[in-house]
C-alpha positions as CSV (number, residue, x, y, z in Angstrom):
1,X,-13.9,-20.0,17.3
2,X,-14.1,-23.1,19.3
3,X,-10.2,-22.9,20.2
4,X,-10.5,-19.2,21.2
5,X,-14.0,-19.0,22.5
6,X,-15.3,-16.5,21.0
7,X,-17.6,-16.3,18.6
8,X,-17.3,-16.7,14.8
9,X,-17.2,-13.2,14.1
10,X,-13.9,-12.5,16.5
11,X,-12.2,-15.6,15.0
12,X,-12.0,-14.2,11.8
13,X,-10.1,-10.7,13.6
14,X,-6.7,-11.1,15.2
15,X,-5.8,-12.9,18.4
16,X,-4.5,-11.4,21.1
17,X,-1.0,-12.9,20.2
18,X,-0.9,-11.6,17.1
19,X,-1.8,-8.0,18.2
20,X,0.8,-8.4,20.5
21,X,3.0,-9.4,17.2
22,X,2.1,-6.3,15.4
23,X,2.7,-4.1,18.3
24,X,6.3,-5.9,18.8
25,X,6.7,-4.7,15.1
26,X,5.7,-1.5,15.8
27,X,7.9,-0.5,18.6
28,X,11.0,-2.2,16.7
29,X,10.4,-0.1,13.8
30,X,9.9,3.3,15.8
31,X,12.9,2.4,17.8
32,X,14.3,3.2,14.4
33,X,13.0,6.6,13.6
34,X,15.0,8.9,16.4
35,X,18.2,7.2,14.3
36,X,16.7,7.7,11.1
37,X,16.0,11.4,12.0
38,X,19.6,12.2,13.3
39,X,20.6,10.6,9.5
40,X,22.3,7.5,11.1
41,X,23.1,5.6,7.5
42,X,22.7,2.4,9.2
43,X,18.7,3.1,9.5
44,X,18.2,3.5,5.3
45,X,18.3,-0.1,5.4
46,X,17.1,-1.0,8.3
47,X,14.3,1.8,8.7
48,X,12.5,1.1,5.2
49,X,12.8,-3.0,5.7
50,X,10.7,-2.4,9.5
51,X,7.9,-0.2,8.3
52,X,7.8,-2.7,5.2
53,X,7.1,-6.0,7.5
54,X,5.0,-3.9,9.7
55,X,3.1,-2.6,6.9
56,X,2.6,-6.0,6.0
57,X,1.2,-7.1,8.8
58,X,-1.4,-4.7,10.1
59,X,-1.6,-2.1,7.1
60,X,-3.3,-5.1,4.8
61,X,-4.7,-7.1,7.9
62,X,-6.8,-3.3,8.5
63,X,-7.5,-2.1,5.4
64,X,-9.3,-6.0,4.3
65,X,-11.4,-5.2,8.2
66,X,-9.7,-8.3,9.4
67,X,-7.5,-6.6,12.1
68,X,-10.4,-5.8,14.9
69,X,-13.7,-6.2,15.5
70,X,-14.3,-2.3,15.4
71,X,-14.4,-1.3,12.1
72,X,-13.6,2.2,13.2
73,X,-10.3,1.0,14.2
74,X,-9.7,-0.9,10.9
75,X,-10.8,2.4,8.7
76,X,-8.2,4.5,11.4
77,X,-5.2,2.4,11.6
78,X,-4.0,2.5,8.0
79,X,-3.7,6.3,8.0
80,X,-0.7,5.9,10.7
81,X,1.5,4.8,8.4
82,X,0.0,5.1,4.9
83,X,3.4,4.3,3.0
84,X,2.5,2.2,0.2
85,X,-0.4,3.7,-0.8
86,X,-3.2,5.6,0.1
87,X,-5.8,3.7,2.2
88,X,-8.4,5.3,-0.1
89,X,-6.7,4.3,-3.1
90,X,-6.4,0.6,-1.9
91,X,-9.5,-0.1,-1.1
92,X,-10.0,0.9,-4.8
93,X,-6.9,-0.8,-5.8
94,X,-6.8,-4.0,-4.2
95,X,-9.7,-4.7,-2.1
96,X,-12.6,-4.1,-4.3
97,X,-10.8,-4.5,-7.9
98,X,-7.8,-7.3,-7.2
99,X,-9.8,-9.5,-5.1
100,X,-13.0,-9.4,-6.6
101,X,-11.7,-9.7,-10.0
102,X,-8.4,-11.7,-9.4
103,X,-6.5,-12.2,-12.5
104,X,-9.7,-11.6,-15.0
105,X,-8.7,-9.6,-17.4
106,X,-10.2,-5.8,-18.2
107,X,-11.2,-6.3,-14.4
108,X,-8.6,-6.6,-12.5
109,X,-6.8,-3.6,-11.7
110,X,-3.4,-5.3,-10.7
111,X,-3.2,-6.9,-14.3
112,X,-2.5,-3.3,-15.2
113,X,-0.1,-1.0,-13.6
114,X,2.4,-0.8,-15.8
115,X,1.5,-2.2,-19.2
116,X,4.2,-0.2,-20.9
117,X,7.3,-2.3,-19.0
118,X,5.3,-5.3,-17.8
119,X,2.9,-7.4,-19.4
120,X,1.9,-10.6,-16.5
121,X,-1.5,-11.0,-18.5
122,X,-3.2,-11.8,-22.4
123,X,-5.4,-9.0,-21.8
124,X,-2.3,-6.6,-22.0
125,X,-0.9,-6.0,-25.7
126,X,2.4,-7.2,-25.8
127,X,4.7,-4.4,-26.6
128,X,8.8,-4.7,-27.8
129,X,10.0,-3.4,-24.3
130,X,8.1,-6.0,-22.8
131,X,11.1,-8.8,-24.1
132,X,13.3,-7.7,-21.2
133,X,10.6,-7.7,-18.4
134,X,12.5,-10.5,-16.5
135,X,15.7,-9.1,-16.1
136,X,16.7,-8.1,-12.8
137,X,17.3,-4.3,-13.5
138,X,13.1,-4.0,-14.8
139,X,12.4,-6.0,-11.5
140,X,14.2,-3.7,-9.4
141,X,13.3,-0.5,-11.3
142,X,9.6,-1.7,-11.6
143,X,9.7,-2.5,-7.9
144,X,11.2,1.0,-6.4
145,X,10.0,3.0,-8.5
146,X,6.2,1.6,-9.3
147,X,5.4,1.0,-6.2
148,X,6.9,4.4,-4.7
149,X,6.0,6.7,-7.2
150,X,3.4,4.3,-9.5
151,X,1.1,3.4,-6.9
152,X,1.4,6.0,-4.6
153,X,1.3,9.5,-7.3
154,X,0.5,8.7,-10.8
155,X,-1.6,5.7,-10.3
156,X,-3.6,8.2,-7.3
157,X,-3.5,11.1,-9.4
158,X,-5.2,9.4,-12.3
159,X,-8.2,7.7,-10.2
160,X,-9.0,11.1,-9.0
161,X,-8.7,13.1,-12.2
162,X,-10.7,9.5,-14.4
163,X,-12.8,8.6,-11.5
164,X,-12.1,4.8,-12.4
165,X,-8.2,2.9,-11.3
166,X,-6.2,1.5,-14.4
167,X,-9.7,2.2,-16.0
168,X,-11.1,-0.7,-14.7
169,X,-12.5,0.2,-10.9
170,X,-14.8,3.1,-10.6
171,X,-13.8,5.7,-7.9
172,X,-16.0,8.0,-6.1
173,X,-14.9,11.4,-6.5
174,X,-13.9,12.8,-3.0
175,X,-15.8,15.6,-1.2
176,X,-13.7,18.6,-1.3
177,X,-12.7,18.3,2.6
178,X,-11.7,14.8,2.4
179,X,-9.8,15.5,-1.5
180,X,-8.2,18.4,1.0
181,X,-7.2,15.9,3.1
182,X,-6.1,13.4,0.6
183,X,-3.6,15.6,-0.8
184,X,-2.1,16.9,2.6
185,X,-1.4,13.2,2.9
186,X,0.3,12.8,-0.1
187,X,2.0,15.7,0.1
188,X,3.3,14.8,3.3
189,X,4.1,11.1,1.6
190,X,6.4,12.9,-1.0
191,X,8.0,15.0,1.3
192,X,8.8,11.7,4.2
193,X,10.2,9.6,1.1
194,X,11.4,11.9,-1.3
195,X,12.8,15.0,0.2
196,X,13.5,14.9,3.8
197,X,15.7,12.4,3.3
198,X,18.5,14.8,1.4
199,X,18.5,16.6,3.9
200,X,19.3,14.8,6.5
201,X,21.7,12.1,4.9
């Protein structure tokens, strides 16, 4: 606060320079997208890689209200570019389960997203197919599909229909305008990742 004169409140938020970072990110990866639309082949590397560091950078920074000083503006920005999951489902997810509860078992919901090939903690049961969790072909399969389909469908699907995320974070049920919403935004999700794609490349 001292180095930046401000107060203690805008330390904790982003400088200026790192705004200017994230915006830098954000016009290099949407210098991308006219190419990506035409079904340039050069851009299904490069595309995805860009919206992943950007993501990285303010998607996380916003949804843990460390990005500004206006909350409205951290609640907002996530839902620009809600490719990893749905903001909704995060805070669920990761803000108020994983960091609360980091690494206790039964409580924390990152422990648990897919017992069935991985097992990272005791408080999973260990299971046959879990023997050949650390070969490279799990890892990638895990990676591209879990987190694509995992944490953004099924893992979203079940919180809504159970109320509670990997049974361990309970979830408000929607109102019907915002479950509306919700599912506009994962529709149009599936559609961006999964089927516009073929047919354009």
């Amino acid at each position: 606060a001292k180095q930046r004169d401000c107060s203690l409140y805008e330390a904790a938020k982003a400088s200026p320079e790192r705004w200017a970072f994230i915006c830098t990110l954000a016009i290099v990866f949407a210098s991308t997208l006219p190419s990506f639309a035409a079904g340039r082949y050069w851009t299904l590397l490069a595309t995805p890689q860009l919206a992943w560091i950007l993501i990285a950078n303010y998607w996380h920074d916003s949804l843990h209200f460390s990005l500004s000083s206006d909350w409205r503006v951290n609640a907002f920005l996530p839902y620009v570019l809600p490719l990893l999951s749905s903001p909704w489902i995060w805070y669920h997810q990761h803000v108020l389960g994983h960091h609360v509860y980091t690494n206790i078992g039964f409580k924390d919901p990152d422990l648990a997203h897919a017992p069935q090939l991985l097992r990272e903690h005791t408080s999973i049961s260990w299971k046959e197919s879990h023997r050949t969790q650390g070969r490279p072909s799990r890892i990638a399969f895990v990676w591209s599909i879990g987190a694509s389909a995992g944490l953004n469908i099924l893992s979203d699907l079940r919180a809504n229909i159970k109320l509670s995320y990997n049974n361990v974070v309970p979830y408000a049920q929607l109102t019907k305008p915002r479950m509306a919403a919700h599912i506009l935004g994962r529709c149009w999700y599936l559609f961006i990742v999964f089927i516009w794609p073929f047919f354009v490349f």
